[in-house]
C-alpha positions in Angstrom: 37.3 22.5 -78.7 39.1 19.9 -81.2 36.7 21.9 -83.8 38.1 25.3 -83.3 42.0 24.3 -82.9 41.5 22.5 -86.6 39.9 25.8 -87.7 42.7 27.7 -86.1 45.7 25.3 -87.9 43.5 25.6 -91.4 44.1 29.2 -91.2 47.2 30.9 -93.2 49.8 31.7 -91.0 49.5 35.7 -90.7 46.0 35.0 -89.5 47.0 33.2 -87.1 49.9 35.4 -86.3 47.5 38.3 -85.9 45.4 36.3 -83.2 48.3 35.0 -81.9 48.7 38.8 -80.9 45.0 39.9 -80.0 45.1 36.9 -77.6 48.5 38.1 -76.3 47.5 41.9 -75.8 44.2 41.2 -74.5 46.2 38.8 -71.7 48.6 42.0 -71.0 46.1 44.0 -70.6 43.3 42.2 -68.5 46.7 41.3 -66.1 47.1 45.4 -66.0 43.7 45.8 -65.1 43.8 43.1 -62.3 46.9 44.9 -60.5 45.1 48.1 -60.4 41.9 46.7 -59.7 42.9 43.9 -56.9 44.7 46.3 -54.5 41.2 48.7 -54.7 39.4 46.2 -53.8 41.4 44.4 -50.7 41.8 47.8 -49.8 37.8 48.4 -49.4 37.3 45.3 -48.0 39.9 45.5 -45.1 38.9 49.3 -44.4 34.9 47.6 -44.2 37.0 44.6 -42.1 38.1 47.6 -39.7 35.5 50.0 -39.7 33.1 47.0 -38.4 35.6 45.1 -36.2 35.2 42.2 -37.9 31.7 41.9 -37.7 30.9 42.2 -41.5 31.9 39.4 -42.1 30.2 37.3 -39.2 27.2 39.3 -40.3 27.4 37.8 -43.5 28.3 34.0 -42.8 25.4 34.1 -39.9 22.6 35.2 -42.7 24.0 32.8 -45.2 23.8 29.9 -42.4 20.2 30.9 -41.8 19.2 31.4 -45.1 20.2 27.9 -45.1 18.3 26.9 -42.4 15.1 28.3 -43.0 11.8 26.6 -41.5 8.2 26.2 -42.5 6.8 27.9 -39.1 6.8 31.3 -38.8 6.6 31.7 -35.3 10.5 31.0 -35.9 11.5 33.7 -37.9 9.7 36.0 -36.2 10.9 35.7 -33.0 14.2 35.8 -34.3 13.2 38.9 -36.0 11.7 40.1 -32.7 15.2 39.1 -30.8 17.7 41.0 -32.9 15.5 44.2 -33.5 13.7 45.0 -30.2 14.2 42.2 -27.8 17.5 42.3 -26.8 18.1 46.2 -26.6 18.0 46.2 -22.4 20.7 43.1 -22.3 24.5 44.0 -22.4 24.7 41.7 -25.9 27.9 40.8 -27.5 27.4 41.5 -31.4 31.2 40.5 -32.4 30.3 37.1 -33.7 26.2 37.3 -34.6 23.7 39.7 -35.4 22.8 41.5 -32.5 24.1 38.9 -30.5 21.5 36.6 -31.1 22.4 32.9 -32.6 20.3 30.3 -34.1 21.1 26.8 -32.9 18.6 25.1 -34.3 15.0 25.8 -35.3 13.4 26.9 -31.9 16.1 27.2 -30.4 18.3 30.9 -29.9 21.3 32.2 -27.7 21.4 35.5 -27.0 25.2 36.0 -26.3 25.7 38.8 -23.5 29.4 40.5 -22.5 28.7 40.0 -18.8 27.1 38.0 -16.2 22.9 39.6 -15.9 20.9 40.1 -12.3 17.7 38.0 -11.7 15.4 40.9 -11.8 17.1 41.3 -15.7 16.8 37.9 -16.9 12.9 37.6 -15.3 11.9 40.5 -17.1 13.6 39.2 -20.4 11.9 36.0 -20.2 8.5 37.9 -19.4 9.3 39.8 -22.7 9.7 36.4 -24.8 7.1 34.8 -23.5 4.5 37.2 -23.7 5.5 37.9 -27.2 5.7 33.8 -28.3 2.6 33.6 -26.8 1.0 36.5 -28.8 2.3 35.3 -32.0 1.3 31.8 -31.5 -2.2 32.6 -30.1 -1.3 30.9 -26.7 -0.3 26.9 -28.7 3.5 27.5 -27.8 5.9 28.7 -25.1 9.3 29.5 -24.9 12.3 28.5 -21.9 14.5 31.2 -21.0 17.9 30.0 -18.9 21.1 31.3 -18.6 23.3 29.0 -20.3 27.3 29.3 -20.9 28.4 29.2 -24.9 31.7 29.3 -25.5 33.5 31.5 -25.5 30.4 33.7 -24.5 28.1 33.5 -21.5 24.3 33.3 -23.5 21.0 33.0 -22.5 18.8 30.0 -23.9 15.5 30.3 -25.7 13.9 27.6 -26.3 10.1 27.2 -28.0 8.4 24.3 -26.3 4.5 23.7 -26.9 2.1 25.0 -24.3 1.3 21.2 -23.3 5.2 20.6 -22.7 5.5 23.5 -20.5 2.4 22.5 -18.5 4.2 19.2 -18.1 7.7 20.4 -17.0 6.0 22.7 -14.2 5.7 21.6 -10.7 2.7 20.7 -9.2 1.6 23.5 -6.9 -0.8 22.1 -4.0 -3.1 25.3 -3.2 -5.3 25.1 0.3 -8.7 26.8 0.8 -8.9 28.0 4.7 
């Protein structure tokens, strides 16, 4: 930088007088191009803002969290997958905040935001869903929880992947009798 300002001070006077000016217009006119450009722009973006109720920009910060978050097992991202694109398509989902309404805590772990409170029969045939399809994936090594669980400001559900040996230990006994 100290280079090109004693290049610039070595130089006679009209040529720097002349870039003086280049320097000057080419400020004018990248400012001109910035007030008609800007307001385009922020125009585009709140009419996306509106046309998606906000949920662009979720969207967005949700992929760039789990592109951030991504695992070495792929069991996780299919199910995932799986969640937002077919699994969830029977559940009255709340979408404002997450894709599909389905949120990644933490590796193995998903909540399925819903808008209003689900019947028993509902929730049993969800987790019959997930289970058969973490089962399939993972040729029968791992399981998944399903529970209804409250996540502010949104009541969820809870999917948990636990492996098949975990499950088999949280179960209850169940004494059977021959007659």
């Amino acid at each position: 930088m100290k280079k090109i300002l004693k290049k610039l001070n070595e130089l006679e006077w009209y040529y720097q007088l002349f870039i003086a000016l280049i320097s000057f217009v080419l400020l004018a006119l990248l400012i001109k191009f910035l007030i008609w450009v800007v307001p385009i722009l922020l125009g585009f973006v709140i009419l996306l803002a509106v046309a998606t109720q906000g949920e662009i920009f979720s969207m967005a910060w949700q992929r760039y969290k789990q592109r951030n978050q991504t695992s070495d097992n792929l069991l996780y991202e299919k199910l995932y997958h799986w969640l937002t694109e077919e699994g969830v398509t029977e559940l009255p989902i709340s979408s404002l905040n997450f894709t599909q309404g389905v949120e990644v805590d933490e590796p193995g772990t998903y909540f399925v935001h819903i808008n209003k409170e689900i019947s028993d029969e509902v929730l049993e045939d969800f987790e019959m869903k997930v289970r058969q399809f973490v089962k399939t994936m993972s040729n029968g090594s791992t399981d998944s929880v399903v529970k209804r669980a409250k996540r502010e400001p949104f009541l969820a559900i809870k999917v948990r992947l636990v492996s098949t040996h975990d499950m088999m230990l949280m179960q209850k006994p169940q004494r059977e009798e021959d007659f």
